[in-house]
N, C-alpha and C positions, 0 to 999 in steps of 0.2 A: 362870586365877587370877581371883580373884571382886574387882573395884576397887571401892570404895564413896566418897561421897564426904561428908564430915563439915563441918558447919556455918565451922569457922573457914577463914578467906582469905589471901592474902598478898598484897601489892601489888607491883607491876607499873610499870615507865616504858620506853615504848616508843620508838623513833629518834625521833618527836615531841616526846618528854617529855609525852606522855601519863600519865596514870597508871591501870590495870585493875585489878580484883580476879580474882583467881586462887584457884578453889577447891582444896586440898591433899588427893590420894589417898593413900588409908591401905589399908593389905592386911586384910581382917577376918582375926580369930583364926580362925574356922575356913571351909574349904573344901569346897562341893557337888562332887563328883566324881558323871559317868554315864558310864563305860567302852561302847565299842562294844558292840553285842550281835549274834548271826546264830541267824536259826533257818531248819533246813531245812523246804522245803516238802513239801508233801503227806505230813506229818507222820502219824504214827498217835496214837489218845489212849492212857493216858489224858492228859483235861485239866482244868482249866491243870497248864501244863508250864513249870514255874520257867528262865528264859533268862538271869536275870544278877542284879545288886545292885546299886543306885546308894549309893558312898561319900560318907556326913558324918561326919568322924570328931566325936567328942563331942557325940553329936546330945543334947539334953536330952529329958527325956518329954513334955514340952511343947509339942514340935516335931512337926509331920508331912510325911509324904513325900505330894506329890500329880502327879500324872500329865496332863500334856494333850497335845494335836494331833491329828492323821489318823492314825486307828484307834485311839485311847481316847474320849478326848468328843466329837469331831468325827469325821464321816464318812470311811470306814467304822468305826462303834463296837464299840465293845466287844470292837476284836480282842487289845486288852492292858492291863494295868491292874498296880500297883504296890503290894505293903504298904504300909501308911500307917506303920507302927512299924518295917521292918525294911529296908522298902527294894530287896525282893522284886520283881522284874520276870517278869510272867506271859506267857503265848499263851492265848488260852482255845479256841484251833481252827487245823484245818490251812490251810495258804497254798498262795497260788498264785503262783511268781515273777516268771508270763510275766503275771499281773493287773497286782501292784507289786510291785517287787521292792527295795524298803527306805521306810521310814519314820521321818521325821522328828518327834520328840518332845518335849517340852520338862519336864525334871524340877524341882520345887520343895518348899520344906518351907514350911510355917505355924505359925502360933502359935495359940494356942486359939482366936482370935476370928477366925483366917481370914485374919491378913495374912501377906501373904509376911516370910518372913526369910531363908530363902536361896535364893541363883537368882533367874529360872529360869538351867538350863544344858541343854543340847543333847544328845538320849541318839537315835542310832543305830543302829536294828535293821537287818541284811541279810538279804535273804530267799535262802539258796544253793539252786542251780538243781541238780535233777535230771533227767536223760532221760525226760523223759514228754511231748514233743511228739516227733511223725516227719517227715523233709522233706515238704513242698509244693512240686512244681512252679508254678509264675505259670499256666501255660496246661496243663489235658489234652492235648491235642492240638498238638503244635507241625508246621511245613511248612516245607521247603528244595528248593532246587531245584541242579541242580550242570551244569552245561555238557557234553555228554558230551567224551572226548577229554581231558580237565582233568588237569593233572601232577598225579601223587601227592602228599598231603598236603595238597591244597586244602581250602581252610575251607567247609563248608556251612551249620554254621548253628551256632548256639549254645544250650546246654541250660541252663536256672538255675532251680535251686530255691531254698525256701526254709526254716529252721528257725527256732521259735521259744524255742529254749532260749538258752542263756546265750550269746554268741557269742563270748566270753572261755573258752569253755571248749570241749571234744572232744564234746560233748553237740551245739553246732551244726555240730563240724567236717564239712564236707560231701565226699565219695568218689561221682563218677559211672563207670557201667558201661553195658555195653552186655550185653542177656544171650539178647538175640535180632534175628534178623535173618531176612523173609519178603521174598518168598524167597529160599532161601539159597543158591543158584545163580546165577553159575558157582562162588561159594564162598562159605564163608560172614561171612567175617571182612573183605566191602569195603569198610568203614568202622571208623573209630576214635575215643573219645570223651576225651578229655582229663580225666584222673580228677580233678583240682582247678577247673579253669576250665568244663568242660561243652560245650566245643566240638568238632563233631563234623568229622571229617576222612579224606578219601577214601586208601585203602590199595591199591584196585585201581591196577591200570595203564594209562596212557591208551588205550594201543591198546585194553585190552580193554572200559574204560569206553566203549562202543560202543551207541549207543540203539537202532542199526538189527539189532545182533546179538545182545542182550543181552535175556532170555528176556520182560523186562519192562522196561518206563520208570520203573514206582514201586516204592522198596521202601519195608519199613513195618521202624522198629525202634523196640526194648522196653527205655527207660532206666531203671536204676534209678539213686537217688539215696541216699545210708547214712551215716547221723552217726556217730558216736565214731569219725572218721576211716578210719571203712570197717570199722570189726574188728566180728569175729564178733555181738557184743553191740550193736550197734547198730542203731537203727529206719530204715527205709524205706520210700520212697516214690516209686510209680512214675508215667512219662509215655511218649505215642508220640509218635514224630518220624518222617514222612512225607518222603523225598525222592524227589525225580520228576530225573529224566534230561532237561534240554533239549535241545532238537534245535539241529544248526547245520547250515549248508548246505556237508555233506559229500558229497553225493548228486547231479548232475547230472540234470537231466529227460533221458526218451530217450522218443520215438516209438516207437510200440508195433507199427509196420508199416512197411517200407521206401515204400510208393506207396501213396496215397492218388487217389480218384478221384470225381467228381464229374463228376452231368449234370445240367444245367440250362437250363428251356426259355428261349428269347431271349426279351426284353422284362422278363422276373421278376426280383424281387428279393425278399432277405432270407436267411436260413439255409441254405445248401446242403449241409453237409455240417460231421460234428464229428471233429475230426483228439484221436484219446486218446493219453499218457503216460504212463510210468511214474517214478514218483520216490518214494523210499526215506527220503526224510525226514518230518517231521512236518507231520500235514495243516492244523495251527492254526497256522502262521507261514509267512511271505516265503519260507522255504527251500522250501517246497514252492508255495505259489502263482504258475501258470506266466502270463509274457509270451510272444505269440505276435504273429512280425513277419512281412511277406514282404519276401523280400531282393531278389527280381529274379522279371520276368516282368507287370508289371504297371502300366505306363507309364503307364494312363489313370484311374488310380485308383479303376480300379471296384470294388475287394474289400477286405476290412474285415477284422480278427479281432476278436473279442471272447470273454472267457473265462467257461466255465461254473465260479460260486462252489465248486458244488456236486462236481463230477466232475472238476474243473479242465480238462475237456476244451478245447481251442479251437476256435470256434465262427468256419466261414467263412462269410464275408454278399457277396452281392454285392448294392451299391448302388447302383450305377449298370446300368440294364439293356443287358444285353450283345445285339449281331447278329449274327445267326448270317451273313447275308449277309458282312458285314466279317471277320468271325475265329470259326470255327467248333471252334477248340481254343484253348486257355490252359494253360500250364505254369507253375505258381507256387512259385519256392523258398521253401520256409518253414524256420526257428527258431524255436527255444522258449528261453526261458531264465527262470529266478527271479527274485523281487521281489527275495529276497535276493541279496548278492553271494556268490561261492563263496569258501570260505575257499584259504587258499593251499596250493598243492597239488594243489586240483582243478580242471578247465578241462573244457569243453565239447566233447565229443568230436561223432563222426561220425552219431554218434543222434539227436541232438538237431537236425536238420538233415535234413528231408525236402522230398521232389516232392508236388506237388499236381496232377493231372492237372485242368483242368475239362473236358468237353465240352458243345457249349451245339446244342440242340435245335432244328433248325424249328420255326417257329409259324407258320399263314396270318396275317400281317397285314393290315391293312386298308390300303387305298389312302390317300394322302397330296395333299391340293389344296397346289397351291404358283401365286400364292401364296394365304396366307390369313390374313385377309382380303380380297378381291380388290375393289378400285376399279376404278368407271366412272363415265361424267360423260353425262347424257343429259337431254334436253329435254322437257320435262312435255308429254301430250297431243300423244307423235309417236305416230304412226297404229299402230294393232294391230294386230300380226304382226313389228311395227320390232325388228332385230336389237339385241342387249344386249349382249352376252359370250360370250367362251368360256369354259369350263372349265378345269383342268388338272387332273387326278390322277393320280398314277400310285401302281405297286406294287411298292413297297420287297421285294417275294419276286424278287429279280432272277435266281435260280438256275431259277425255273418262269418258262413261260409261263401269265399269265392275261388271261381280255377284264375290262372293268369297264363299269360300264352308270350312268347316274347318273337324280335323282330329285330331286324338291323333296320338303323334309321341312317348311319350315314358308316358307307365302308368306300374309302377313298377311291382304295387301289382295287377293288372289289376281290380280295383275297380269302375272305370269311364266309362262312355260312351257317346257320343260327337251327337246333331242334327246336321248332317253337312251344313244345308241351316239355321239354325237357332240359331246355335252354342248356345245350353243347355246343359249343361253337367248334368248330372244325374246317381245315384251310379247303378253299375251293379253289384255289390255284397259288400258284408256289410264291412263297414269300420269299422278298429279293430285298436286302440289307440297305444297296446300295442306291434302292428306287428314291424318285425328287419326292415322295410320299412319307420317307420316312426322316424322321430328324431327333438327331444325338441318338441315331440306335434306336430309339423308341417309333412302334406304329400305332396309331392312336385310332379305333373305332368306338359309336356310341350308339348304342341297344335300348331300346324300349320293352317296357313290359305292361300288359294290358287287363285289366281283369274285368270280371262281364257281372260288372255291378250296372245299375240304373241310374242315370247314365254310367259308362262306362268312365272307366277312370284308369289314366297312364301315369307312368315313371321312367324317367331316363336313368342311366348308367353308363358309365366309360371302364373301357377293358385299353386298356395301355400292354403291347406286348415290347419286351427286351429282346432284339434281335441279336441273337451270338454269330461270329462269323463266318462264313464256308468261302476256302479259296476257289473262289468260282470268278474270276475277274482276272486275265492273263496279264502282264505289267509292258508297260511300254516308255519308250524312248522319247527323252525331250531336252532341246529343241530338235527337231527335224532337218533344219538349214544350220548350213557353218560356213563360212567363208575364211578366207587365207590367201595371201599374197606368192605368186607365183616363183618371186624373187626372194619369198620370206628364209631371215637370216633362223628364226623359229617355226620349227616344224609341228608344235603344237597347235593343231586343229581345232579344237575345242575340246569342255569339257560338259558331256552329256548326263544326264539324270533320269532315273529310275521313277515311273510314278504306278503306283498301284491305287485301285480301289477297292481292295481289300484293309482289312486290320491288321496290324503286326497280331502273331509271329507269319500270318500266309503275304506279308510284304516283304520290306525291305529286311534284311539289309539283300540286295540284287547283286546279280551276276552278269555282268556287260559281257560279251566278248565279239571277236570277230566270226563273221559266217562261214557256211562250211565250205564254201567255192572255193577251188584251188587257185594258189598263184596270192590271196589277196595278204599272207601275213611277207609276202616280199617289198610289201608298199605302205603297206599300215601297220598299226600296233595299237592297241586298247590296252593300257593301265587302270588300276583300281585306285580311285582317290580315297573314298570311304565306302560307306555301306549301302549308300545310295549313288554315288556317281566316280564316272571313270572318264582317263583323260585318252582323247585320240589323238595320234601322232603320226605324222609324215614320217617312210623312212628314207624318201630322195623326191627332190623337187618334180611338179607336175606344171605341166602347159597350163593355159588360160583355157579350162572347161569347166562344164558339170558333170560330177562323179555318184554316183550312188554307191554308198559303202553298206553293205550290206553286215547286219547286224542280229545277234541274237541276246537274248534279254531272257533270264531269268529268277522268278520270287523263292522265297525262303518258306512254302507251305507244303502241306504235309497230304498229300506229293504236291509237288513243287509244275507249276506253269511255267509254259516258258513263250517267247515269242518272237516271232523271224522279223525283223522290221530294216526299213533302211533311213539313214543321212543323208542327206542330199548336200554334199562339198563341193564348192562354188570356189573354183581356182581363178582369181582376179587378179588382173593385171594395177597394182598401186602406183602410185604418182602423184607427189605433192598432196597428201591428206585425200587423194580419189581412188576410189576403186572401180575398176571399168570389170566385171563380170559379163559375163554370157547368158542371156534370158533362159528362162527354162524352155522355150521349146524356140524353133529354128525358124523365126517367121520374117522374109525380107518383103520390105516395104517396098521396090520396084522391080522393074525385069531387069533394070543397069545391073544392078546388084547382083541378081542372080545368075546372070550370064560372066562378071566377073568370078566370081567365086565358081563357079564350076569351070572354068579356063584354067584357075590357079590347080583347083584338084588336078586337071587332067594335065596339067604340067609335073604336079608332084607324082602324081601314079607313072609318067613316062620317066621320070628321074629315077627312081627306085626301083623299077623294072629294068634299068640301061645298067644301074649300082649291083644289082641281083647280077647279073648274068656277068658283070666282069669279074665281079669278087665269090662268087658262089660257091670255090670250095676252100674258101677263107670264112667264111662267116660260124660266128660261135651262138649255140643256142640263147646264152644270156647278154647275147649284143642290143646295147640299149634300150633296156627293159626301164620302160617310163611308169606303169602304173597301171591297177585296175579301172577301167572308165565305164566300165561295164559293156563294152564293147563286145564283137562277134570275134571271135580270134581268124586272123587268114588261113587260109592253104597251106601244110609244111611244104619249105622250100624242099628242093633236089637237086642233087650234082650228077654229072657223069660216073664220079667215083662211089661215091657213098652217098649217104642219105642225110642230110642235116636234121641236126635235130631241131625240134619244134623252138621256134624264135615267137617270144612272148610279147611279141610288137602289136601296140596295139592304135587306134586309128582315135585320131580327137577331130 
């Protein structure tokens, strides 16, 4: 009913005492009526094809009917349209229901200038569905899988199509069948498809659902799927469903031979031999992938199993190498059994449970030094030919007699020399502590021993000797060079050190002192700093030369070395952080040079010969005693009177 609402009001007082105005609804005189419409799809023309008549009773001519929403003005257009005079409801083409399958419209009438006067009102088209879609599976190809063994009626998998017709009606109603089945052996009907739900379910009998007996693991079947409830007249559409038979460990591994045997030469190891099985279950799971244990016979842990992925054979390793001397047989009980557990019912029979025989092979082995390593403790530069060691080898073949003969394979410093039937090793020239051969004390040679088996067969051995010390190494003076300033307010020269290549007690603590040449303790002096080093000291300043202080040096060994060396003291003229020293030997670079310097000499020698002869019986033997340079000492001077005594004047 169409409410309209007219200008007058009526007033209102609410639980406030408020007061409203309240517009007053009036029924108009007349009423748009649009009655539902349906039109079927996929309709044949001709078109348009009159679908119904929207009622105004006492329409004036004034009035028109107009048409809007989805599929007249609005998208999709122009699928219906309405007399303007009569009120005529058109299709102007066929539908689709599975597109849209009803349409929402809104009827109205106008007055000449276009305003609405009545409505709008709400017009209804359905679009009824005919059987012109066929089921659709979701998936071509669907895959189940079923346990073999599995009670009858076991669910495997589920079938579902789809249709797209009306599902309110027998156009979607859906009927599944089974209408093949590959292969069809041992019968053809093992399976069952639930004609409403699509679930597929097993018909065979467990026993005979049997994967190991059962001509194949996969069968293939052929579903169809049939709307209007299945009957005659209805579309279809078909899918395959693949079920595969899994395996479960019903099957027991068994050894494929009661005795197994294996020969194996002593000393080897790794693979000896591959123990095969048979097992009847499936080769891509637990139930068939074998564990191989040994139960007894194998106390020393020398043998291993480990399983081939590929053959599941079990694979024996021996790890540890075996003696034939010690145990020239091995019995090894072995088992097998599955990753899987067995289901219940079946248990591990007497198959599965064999003998391993091993037999292990002579080999010549090589002789054995025992010990080895072998320590000795011997004194450096005992005489050559001096006993060292014996040998020991022997030969692990104790079932044969063999001889063994031995040999030096690597003698560095070549010091050694080897009885080869009697293996004495004895020095062949003198062992030295201190040789680049020997390290931490220790001399390190290594001996072979041979025995005259078929083939022959060798062993090495190391003889390590402890060298004890002999003062046999004189000690010496370091550093060599010392320098000092000619002007120095410090007469300490340096401080010199002791170095021996012996070991204490034939070292340090050393004995510095000055040499035996006369005259040198009126210029030098040598203190004891400690047990290895002492300080030299000026006892009056020296010109700008080089001095060689001659020195002796002796160790603390039992008897004691000693040794004559000298310092070479470099008296430099200093200046501002420089030291201007004297090269070691007198090499002038032009002839200028050399003809000045010899002018100056022969100026000084006529100075000191004119100083001689006027002071001559004035001069005292200790006049201007500068130092030892290691110089030639002059000529004693002579007077008329007496005889001077020797002036200790010496020439830089």
């Amino acid at each position: 009913m169409n409410w309209q609402f007219p200008a007058q009001t009526r007033k209102n007082k609410d639980i406030h005492g408020s007061i409203h105005l309240t517009r007053l609804p009036y029924r108009s005189k007349r009423s748009l009526f649009a009655p539902p419409m349906t039109v079927t799809e996929n309709q044949r023309g001709p078109f348009p094809r009159v679908l119904g008549r929207v009622i105004l009773p006492g329409t004036p001519r004034s009035h028109f009917f107009r048409l809007t929403g989805p599929g007249s003005d609005r998208d999709p257009k122009g699928i219906f349209s309405i007399d303007i005079e009569t009120g005529e409801v058109s299709v102007s083409r066929p539908l689709d229901r599975e597109a849209i399958d009803a349409y929402m419209l809104e009827v109205s009438t106008t007055d000449l200038a276009g305003n609405i006067a009545e409505g709008p009102v709400m017009l209804v088209i359905t679009v009824i569905d005919q059987n012109d879609n066929r089921p659709i599976f979701k998936e071509a190809q669907y895959t189940g899988e079923v346990l073999e063994g599995s009670p009858t009626g076991t669910t495997v998998m589920t079938m579902t199509a789809f249709d797209a017709d009306d599902p309110g009606t027998d156009n979607a109603a859906l009927r599944y069948s089974i209408i093949r089945q590959s292969p069809n052996k041992p019968f053809p009907n093992m399976f069952h498809i639930d004609a409403e739900r699509g679930d597929i379910v097993t018909v065979i009998s467990p026993a005979l659902l049997d994967r190991e007996t059962l001509p194949t693991t996969t069968y293939e079947l052929e579903i169809v799927a049939k709307d209007m409830a299945g009957s005659e007249v209805g579309l279809t559409g078909t899918a395959t469903a693949t079920i595969t038979i899994t395996d479960k460990n019903d099957h027991a591994p068994e050894f494929t031979h009661p005795l197994f045997e294996a020969h194996v030469p002593e000393g080897s190891t790794g693979v000896v031999i591959n123990l095969s099985i048979d097992d009847r279950d499936d080769p891509a799971t637990g139930a068939w992938r074998a564990i191989y244990s040994i139960i007894s016979g194998d106390p020393t842990h020398s043998f291993e199993f480990q399983t081939n992925p590929d053959s599941n054979e079990g694979m024996l390793s021996v790890v540890k190498p075996l003696n034939y001397e010690a145990t020239a047989f091995h019995t090894l009980l072995v088992k097998v059994e599955n990753e899987d557990p067995l289901v219940p019912g079946v248990s591990y029979g007497p198959s599965s449970t064999v003998a391993v025989h091993v037999i292990v092979e002579d080999v010549n082995e090589g002789p054995v030094f025992f010990p080895d390593p072998l320590h000795v403790t011997r004194n450096e530069n005992i005489p050559v030919g001096s006993f060292v060691a014996t040998l020991n080898a022997t030969d692990p073949d104790t079932r044969t007699i063999q001889s063994i003969r031995y040999a030096i394979l690597r003698d560095p410093a070549g010091w050694l020399g080897v009885n080869p039937v009697r293996g004495t090793v004895n020095t062949s020239a003198a062992l030295d502590r201190e040789s680049p051969y020997v390290h931490d004390n220790k001399y390190t040679a290594l001996f072979v021993a041979v025995d005259n088996g078929i083939p022959p067969a060798s062993g090495t051995g190391t003889l390590i000797i402890h060298l004890e010390d002999f003062n046999d190494n004189a000690p010496y003076v370091v550093p060599s060079v010392a320098q000092v300033c000619e002007d120095a307010h410090d007469m300490n020269v340096a401080i010199v050190g002791g170095w021996d290549k012996d070991l204490p007690p034939n070292a340090a603590p050393f004995k510095i002192e000055l040499g035996k040449q006369p005259g040198l303790d009126k210029t030098w002096k040598v203190s004891r700093v400690n047990a290895t080093h002492s300080q030299i000291m000026l006892l009056q300043s020296l010109k700008k030369a080089n001095y060689q202080l001659p020195l002796l040096i002796t160790d603390s060994g039992m008897p004691p070395l000693s040794n004559n060396t000298e310092v070479k003291v470099q008296v430099c003229i200093c200046k501002k952080n420089k030291k201007i020293c004297s090269s070691a030997h007198s090499h002038f670079s032009s002839l200028l040079v050399m003809l000045a310097t010899l002018l100056i000499s022969l100026f000084k020698s006529l100075r000191i010969r004119r100083r001689q002869q006027m002071f001559e019986k004035e001069l005292i033997c200790n006049r201007n005693k500068i130092g030892w340079a290691g110089h030639k000492l002059p000529a004693p001077l002579h007077s008329d009177a007496d005889t001077c005594r020797q002036i200790d004047l010496f020439m830089f």
